[in-house]
C-alpha positions as CSV (number, residue, x, y, z in Angstrom):
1,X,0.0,0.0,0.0
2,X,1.6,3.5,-0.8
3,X,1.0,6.3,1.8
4,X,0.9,9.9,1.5
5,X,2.7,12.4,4.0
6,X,0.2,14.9,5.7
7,X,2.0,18.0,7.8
8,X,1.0,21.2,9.4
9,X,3.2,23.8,11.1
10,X,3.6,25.8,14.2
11,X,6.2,28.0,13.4
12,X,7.1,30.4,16.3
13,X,9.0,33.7,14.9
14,X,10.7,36.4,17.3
15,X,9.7,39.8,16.8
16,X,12.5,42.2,16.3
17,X,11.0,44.8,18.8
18,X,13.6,46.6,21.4
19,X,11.8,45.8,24.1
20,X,9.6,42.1,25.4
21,X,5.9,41.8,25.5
22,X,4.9,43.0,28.3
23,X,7.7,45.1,29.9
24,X,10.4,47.4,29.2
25,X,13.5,44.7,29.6
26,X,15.6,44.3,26.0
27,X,15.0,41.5,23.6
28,X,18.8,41.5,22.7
29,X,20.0,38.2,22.0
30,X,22.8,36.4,24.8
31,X,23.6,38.5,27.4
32,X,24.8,36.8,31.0
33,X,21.8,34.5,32.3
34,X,19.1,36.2,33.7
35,X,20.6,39.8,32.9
36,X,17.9,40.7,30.8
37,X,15.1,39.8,33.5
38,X,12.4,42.2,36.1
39,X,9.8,41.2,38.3
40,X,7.0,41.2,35.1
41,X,8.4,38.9,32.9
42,X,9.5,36.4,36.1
43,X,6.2,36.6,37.1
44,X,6.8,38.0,40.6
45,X,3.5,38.3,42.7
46,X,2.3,41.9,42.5
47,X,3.4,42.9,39.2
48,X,1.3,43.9,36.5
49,X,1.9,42.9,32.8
50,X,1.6,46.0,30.0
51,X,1.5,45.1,26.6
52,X,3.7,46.3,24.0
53,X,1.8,48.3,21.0
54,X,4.7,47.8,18.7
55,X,4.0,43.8,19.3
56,X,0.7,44.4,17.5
57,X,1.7,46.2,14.7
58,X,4.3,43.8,13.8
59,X,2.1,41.0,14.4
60,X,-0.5,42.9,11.7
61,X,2.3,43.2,9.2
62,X,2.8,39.7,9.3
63,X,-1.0,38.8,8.5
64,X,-1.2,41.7,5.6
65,X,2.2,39.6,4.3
66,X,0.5,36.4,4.3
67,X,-2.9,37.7,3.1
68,X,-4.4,36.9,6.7
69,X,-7.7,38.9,7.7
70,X,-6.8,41.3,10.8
71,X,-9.6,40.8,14.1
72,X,-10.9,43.9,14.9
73,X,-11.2,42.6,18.4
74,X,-8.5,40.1,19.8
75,X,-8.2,39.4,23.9
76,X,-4.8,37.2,25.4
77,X,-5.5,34.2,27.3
78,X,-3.7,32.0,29.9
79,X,-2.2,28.8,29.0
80,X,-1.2,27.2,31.8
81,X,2.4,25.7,31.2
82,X,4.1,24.2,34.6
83,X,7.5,23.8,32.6
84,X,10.8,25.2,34.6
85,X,11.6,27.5,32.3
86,X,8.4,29.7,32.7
87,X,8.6,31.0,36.3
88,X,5.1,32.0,37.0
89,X,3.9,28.6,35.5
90,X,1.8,30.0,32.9
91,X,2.3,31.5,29.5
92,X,0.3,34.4,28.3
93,X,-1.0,33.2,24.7
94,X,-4.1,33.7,22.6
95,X,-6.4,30.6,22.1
96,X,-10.3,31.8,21.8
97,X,-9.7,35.2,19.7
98,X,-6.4,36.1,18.1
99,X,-5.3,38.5,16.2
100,X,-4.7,37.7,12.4
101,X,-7.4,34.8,11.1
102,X,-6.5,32.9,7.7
103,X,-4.0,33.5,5.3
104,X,-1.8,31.5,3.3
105,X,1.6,31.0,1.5
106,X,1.9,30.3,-1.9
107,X,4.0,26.9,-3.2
108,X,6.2,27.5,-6.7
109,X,4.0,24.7,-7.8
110,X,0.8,27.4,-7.3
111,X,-0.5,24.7,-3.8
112,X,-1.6,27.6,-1.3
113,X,-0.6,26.3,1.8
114,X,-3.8,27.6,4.3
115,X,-3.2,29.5,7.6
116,X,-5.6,28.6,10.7
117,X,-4.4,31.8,12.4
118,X,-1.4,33.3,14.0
119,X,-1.6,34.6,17.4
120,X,0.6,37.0,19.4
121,X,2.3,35.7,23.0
122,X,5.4,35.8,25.0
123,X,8.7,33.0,25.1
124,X,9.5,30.9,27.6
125,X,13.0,30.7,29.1
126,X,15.9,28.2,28.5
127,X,17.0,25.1,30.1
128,X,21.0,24.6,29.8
129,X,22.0,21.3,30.7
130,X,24.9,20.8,32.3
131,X,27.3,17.8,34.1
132,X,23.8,16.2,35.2
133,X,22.5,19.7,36.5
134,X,19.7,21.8,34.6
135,X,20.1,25.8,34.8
136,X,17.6,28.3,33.7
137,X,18.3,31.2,31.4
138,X,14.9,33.2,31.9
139,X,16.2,36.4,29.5
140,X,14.3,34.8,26.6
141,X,11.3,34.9,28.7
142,X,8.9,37.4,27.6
143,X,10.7,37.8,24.6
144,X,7.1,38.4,22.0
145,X,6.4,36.1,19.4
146,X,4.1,35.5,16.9
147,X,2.7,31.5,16.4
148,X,2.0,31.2,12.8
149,X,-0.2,28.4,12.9
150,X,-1.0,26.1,9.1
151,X,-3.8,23.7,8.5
152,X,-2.6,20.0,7.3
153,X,-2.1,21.3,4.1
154,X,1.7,20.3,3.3
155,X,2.2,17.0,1.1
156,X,5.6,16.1,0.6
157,X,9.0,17.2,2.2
158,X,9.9,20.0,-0.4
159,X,6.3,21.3,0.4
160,X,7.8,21.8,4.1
161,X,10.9,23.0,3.0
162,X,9.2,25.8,0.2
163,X,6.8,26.7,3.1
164,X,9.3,27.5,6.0
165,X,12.2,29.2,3.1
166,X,8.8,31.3,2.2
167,X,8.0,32.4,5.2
168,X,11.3,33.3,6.5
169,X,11.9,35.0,3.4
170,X,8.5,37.3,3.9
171,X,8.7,38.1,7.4
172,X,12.7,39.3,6.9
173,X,11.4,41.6,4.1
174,X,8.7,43.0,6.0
175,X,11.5,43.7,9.1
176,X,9.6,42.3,11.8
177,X,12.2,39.5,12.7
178,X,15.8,38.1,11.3
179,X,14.5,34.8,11.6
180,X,17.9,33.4,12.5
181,X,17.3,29.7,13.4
182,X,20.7,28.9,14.5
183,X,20.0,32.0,16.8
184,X,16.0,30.4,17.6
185,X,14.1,33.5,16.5
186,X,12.6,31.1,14.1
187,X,11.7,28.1,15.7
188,X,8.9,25.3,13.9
189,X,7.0,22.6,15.5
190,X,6.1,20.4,13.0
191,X,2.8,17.9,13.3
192,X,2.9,14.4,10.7
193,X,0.8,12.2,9.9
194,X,0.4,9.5,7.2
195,X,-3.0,7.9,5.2
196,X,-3.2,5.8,2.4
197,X,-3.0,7.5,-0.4
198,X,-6.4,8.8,-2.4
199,X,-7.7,8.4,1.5
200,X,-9.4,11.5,3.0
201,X,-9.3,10.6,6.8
202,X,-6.4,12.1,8.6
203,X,-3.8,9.9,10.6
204,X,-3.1,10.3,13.9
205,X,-0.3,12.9,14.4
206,X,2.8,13.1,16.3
207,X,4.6,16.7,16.7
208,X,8.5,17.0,16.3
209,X,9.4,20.1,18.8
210,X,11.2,23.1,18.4
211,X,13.1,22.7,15.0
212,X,15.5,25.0,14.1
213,X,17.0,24.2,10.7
214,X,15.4,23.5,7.3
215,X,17.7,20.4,6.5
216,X,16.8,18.8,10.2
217,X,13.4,19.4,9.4
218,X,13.7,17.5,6.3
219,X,15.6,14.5,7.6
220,X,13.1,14.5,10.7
221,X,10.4,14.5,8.9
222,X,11.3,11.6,6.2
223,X,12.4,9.4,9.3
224,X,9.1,9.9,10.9
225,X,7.2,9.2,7.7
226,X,9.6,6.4,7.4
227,X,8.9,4.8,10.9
228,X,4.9,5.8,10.8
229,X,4.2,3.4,7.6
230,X,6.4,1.0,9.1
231,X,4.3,0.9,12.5
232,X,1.1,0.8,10.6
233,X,2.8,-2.3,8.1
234,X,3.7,-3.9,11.3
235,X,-0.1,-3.9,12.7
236,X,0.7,-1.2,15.0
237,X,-1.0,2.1,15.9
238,X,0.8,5.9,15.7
239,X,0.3,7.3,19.2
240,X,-0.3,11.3,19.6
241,X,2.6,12.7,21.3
242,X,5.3,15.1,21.4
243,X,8.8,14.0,20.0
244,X,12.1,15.2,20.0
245,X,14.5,14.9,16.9
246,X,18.4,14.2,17.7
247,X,20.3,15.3,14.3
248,X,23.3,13.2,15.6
249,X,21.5,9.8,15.3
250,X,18.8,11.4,12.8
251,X,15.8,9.5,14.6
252,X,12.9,11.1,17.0
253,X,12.3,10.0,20.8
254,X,9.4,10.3,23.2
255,X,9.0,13.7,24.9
256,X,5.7,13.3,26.4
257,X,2.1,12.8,25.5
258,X,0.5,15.4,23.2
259,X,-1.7,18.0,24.8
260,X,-4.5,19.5,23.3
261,X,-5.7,23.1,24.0
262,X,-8.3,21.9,27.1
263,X,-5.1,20.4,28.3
264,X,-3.8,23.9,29.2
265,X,-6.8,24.5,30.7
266,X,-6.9,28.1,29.0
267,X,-8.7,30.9,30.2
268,X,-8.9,34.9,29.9
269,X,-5.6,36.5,31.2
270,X,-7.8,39.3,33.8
271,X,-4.7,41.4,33.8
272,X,-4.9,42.7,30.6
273,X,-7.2,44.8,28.4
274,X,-8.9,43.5,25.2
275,X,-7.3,44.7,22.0
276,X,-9.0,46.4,19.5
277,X,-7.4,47.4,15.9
278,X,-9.4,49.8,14.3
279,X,-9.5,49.6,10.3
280,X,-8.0,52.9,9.6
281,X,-5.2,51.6,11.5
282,X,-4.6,48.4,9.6
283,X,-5.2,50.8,6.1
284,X,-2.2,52.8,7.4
285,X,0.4,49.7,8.1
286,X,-0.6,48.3,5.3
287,X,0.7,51.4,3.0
288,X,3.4,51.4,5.0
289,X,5.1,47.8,4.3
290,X,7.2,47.3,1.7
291,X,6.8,45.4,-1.7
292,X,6.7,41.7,-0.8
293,X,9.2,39.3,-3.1
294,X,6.6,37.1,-4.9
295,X,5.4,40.6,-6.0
296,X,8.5,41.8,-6.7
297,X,9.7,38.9,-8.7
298,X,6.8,39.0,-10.5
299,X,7.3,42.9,-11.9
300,X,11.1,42.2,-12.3
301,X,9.6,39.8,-14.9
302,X,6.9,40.8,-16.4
303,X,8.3,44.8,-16.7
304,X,12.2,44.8,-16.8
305,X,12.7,41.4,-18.4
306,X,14.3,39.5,-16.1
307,X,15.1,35.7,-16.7
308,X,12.8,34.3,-14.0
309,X,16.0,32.4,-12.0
310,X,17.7,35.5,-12.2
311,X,14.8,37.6,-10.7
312,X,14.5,35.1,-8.2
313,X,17.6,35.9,-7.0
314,X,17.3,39.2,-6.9
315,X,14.9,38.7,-4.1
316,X,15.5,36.3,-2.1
317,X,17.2,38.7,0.1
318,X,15.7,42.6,0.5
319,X,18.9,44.3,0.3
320,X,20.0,42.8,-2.9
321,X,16.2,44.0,-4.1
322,X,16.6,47.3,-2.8
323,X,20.1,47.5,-4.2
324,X,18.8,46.5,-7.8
325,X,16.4,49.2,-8.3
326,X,18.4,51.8,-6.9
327,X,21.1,50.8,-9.2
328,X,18.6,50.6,-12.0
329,X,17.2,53.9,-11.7
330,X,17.2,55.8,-15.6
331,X,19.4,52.8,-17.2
332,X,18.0,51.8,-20.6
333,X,18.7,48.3,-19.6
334,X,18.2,46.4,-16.0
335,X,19.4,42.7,-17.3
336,X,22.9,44.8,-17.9
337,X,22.2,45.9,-13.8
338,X,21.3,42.5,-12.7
339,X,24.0,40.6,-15.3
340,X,26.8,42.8,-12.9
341,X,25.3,42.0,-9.9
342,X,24.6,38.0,-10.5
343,X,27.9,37.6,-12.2
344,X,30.6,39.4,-10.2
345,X,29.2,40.9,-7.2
346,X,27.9,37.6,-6.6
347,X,31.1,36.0,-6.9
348,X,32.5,38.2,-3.6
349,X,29.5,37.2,-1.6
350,X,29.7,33.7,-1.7
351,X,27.7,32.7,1.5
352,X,24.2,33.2,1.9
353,X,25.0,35.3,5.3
354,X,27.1,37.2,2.8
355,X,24.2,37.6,0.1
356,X,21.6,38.8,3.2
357,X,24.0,41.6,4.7
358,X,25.2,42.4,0.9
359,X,28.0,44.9,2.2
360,X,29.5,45.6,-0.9
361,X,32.5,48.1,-1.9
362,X,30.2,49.7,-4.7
363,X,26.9,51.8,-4.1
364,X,24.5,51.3,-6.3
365,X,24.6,54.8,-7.6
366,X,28.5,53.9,-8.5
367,X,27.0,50.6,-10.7
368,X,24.1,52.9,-12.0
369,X,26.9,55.6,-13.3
370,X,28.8,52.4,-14.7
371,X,25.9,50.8,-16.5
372,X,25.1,54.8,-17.9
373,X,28.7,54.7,-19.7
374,X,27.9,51.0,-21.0
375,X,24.3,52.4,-21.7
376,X,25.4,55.6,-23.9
377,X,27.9,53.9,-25.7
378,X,30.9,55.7,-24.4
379,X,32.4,51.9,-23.2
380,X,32.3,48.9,-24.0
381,X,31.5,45.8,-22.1
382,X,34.5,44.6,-21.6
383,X,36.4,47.2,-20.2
384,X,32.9,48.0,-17.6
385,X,33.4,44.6,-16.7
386,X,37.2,45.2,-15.9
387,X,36.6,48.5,-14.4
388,X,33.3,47.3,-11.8
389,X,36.5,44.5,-10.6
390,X,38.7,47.3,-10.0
391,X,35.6,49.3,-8.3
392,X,34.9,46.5,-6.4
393,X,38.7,46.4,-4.9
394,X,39.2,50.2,-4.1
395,X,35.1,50.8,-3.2
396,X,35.7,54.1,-6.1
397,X,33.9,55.2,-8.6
398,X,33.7,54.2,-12.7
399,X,35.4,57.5,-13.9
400,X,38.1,57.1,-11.0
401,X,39.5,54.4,-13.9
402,X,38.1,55.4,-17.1
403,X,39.6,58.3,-19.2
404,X,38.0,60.5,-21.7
405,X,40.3,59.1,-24.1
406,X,38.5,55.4,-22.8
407,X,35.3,57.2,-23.7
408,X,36.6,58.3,-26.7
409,X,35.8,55.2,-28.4
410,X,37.9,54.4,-32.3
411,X,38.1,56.2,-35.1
412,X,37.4,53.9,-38.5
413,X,41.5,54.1,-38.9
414,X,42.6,52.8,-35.6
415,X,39.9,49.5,-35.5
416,X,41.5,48.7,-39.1
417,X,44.7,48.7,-38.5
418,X,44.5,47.1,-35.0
419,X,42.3,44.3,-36.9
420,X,44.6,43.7,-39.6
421,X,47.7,43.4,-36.5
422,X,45.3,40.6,-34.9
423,X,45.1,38.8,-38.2
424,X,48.7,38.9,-39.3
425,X,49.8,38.3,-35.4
426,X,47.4,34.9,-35.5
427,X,47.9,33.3,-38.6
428,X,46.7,29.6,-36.8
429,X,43.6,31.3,-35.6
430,X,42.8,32.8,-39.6
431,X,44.2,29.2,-41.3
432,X,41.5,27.6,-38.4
433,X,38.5,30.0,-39.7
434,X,39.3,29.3,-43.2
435,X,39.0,25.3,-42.6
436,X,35.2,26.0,-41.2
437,X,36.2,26.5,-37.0
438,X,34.0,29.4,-36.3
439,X,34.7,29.8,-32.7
440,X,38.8,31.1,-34.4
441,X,37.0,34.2,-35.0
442,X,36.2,35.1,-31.5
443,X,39.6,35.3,-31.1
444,X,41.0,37.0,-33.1
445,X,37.9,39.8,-31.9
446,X,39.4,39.2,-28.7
447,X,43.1,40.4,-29.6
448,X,41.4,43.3,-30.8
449,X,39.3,43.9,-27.8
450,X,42.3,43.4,-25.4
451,X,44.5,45.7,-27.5
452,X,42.1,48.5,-27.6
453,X,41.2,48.3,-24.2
454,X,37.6,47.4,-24.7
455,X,37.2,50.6,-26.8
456,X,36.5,48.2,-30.2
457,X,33.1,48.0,-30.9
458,X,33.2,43.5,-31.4
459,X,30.7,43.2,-34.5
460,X,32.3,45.7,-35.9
461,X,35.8,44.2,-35.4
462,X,34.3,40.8,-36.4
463,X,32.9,42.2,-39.3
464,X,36.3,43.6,-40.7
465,X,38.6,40.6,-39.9
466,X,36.2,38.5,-42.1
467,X,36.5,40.6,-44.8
468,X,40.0,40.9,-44.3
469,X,40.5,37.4,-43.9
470,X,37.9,36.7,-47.1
């Protein structure tokens, strides 16, 4: 019998705020233990939680970003949560009215992958293990997050991979978090099931906690679909609970039964007042974000051209985005703009960390003057390619390297003569065109490229060595 995968995510993003949830202590990450702590967010009796409006208005980005409808009305709850590492034994959460309804995220293969909801609430603090002792960091604690919650719509491991790259990707251009995993500002709880195939009853589920890297993901996941089927084969039964996944043995382990919400035994949180979000106020974030990527990509395409792959890569990252159309500003052609960028500035930002801080030497104003030059024929394309490297060492400017005389381009005179050196300085080159190798021309264009600096227009060149080779 063949069985189809079934997944939904919890995916638990930090907000980039200055300050936690509900008081005024920073959200910086590290810090010594427990340096970053006050009586609210421990939970000390007496104190008095106050929430942070900032934490709303992020939290509304992030629904406008995944096409999410924002409640009017939304109220925090209780969840009660008698773990270590949440010192006043509860959590405040949303469960009966949060604040962003429905949504989804949008597959390359067109799938939408449906939100339930995502709901604001505060992080618990973190257990260090050590020599057989357990410690607790509480400076995470209170930190605010937002629980982007999906339905069971994912159906294959890519799915789950497209899904969590697409959200991190959206949330980082709309500034509300870095979504660092390695850093656990993006952490996902993933919930599996399997069914036979064509069958429309959902499994029972098991939930793999507190992920923190899209490759473990995948590899938990495919050993849990793995070991489900082969339960159910077997004549056994999936039990509902809550695993953990160790990446050094790839395999998942018991952590405990899973809850659902009555186990938490939610209720209204008393201390704090209902939230309400008029619509003028939404109106006004929502002019306020930015230009999401899929829409981006999609108007790189469809207005300046773009090769799809290379527009894709020109937004992956915001910065590179943002760099690209300041750079493209009044040029005559972006594909020359994103041809630089893609082929050499790319090669001196290897690393993905690289290509998201994208700290290059040369402003964008420096490539748009560059491109201009190309643009109004004054240069050639070879010597802007030489002159962006030697921009790209000294962080100067195009005309820091190109003289008027560069600009000058050649006179009918000049390109003959240094055509007729290239052809009597390559006579193997000339006897190899003559016997039917094409390719023999290009160099012998290239000897006059390199000779005139880049000055040469090439069809032109290539045009008179045939003729003087004919």
């Amino acid at each position: 019998m063949s069985y189809e995968l079934v997944a939904g995510f919890e995916t638990h993003i930090e907000l980039a705020t200055k300050t936690k949830i509900f008081c005024g202590c920073t959200t910086k990450f590290g810090g010594a233990p427990n340096s970053h702590c006050c009586p609210v967010c421990i939970g000390l009796p007496g104190t008095l939680p106050k929430l942070n409006r900032e934490v709303v208005r992020y939290a509304i980005r992030a629904g406008i970003a995944v096409h999410g409808e924002i409640a009017e009305i939304s109220k925090m709850d209780r969840k009660n949560y008698c773990y270590p590492d949440l010192s006043k034994a509860y959590q405040i959460s949303q469960l009966y009215a949060p604040l962003i309804i429905g949504g989804y995220v949008e597959l390359s293969n067109g799938r939408k992958i449906r939100l339930h909801h995502i709901h604001i609430e505060e992080d618990a603090g973190k257990l260090i293990h050590q020599h057989g002792d357990t410690y607790v960091d509480y400076n995470r604690g209170g930190v605010p997050l937002i629980e982007i919650v999906s339905e069971p719509d994912i159906r294959s491991i890519d799915e789950a991979r497209e899904y969590v790259e697409k959200l991190q990707q959206v949330m980082r251009y709309i500034g509300i978090s870095d979504c660092k995993m390695q850093e656990g500002s993006m952490r996902c709880d993933v919930n599996i099931s399997v069914r036979p195939k064509g069958s429309e009853k959902l499994g029972t589920r098991t939930e793999i906690k507190n992920m923190n890297s899209i490759n473990n993901i995948a590899k938990a996941m495919e050993y849990e679909f793995e070991r489900q089927v082969d339960l159910i084969e077997n004549g056994g039964s999936v039990v509902q609970e809550t695993l953990r996944y160790d990446d050094a043995t790839n395999t998942t382990s018991s952590m405990r039964s899973k809850e659902d919400a009555h186990d938490y035994r939610y209720f209204r949180d008393p201390d704090l007042v209902t939230i309400h979000v008029p619509k003028d106020v939404v109106e006004e974030i929502k002019a306020a974000m930015p230009e999401l990527p899929a829409d981006k990509c999609r108007r790189y395409i469809d207005e300046l051209a773009i090769p799809e792959k290379d527009a894709q890569l020109l937004t992956k990252y915001r910065k590179i985005s943002e760099y690209f159309d300041k750079a493209c500003e009044g040029v005559k052609s972006p594909k020359t703009v994103s041809n630089f960028i893609i082929g050499q500035i790319f090669r001196r930002t290897e690393t993905e960390a690289d290509k998201e801080i994208f700290d290059v030497a040369v402003t964008p104003e420096q490539l748009n003057e560059l491109v201009k030059l190309l643009d109004s024929g004054k240069i050639r394309n070879n010597l802007a390619k030489a002159t962006l490297e030697k921009m790209l060492d000294s962080g100067k400017g195009a005309l820091e390297f190109i003289s008027e005389s560069d600009m000058g381009g050649l006179d009918e005179n000049a390109l003959n003569d240094l055509c007729k050196q290239a052809v009597e300085g390559n006579p193997k080159a000339v006897e190899d065109y003559k016997n039917g190798k094409e390719k023999a021309i290009k160099s012998l264009v290239g000897n006059v490229m390199k000779n005139s600096r880049g000055k040469a227009d090439p069809a032109l060149a290539e045009s008179k060595i045939k003729e003087l080779i004919g």
